[in-house]
N, C-alpha and C positions, 0 to 999 in steps of 0.2 A: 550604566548597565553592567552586570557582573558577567563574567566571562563564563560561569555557567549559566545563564540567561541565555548570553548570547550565542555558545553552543546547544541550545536546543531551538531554534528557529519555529514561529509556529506552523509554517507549510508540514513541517517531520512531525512534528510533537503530533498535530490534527490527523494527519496521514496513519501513523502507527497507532491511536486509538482506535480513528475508524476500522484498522484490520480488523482488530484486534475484537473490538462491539461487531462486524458480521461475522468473521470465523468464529469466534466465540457463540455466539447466535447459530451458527450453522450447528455447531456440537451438539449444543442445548434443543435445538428441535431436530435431532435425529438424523441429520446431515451426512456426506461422507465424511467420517473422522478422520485419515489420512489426509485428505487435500487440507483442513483445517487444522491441523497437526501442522501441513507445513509449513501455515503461512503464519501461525505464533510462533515455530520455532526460527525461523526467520525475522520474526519481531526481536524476539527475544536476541539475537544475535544483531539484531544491528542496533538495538539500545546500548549494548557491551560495547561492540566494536563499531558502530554509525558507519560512515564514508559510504564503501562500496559494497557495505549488506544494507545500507539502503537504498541502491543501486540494483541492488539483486532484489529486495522483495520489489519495489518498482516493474522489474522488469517481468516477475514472476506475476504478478496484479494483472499487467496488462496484457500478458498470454493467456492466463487462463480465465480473465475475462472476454478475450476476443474469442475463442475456443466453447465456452459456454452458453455466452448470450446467443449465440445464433439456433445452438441446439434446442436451449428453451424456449426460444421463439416460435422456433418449429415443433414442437413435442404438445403432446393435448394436456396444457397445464390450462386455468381459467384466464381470464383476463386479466382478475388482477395480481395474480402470480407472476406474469407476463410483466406486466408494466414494474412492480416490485422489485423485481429482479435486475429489470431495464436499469431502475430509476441505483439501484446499488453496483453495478455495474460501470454510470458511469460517472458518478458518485467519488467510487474507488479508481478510477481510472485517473480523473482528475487531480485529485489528492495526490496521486502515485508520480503522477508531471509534475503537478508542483514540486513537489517535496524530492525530485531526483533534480530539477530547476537549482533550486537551493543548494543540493550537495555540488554541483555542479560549479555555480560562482562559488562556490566558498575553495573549491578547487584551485581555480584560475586565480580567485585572489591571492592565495598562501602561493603559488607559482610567481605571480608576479613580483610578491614582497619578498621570495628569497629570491628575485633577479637582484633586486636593490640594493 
């Protein structure tokens, strides 16, 4: 395996698409464009610089998905806008654990190997 292979893990690679396909989604159908704004420009920043700006959109994912979904829950959207939402919610939330999982050993491992 090539060592850029193996710096793109697929938890991250999957993760940063997925923002990437609903915020982009969110633009495209007329969405807030600042929330969506912030979560490519946080893409965009931790494909550059990875570690702990995929720590931050991780962390950004699962705020303002616990922030949202309960709102839409509540608000007179249809049913299946409700479940939609649900289903990208925890979808993205998911993805965001993994993929901060990953940044996380790869942490402790490069810790351990300059103990050695």
């Amino acid at each position: 395996m090539s060592r850029r292979t193996a710096s793109w893990p697929w938890p991250v690679v999957v993760f940063l698409a997925w923002t990437v396909f609903v915020w982009g989604g969110r633009i495209r159908n007329g969405g807030s464009a600042l929330l969506a704004a912030s979560f490519l420009a946080l893409v965009a920043v931790a494909v550059w610089r990875r570690g702990k700006w995929i720590t931050a959109l991780a962390g950004w994912t699962v705020a303002v998905w616990a922030v949202r979904t309960p709102i839409i829950l509540v608000r007179d959207h249809s049913a299946g806008f409700k479940v939609v939402h649900s289903v990208l919610a925890v979808v993205s939330i998911v993805l965001a654990l993994s993929a901060q999982r990953h940044v996380q050993r790869q942490r402790q491992a490069a810790t351990t190997a300059a103990r050695l």
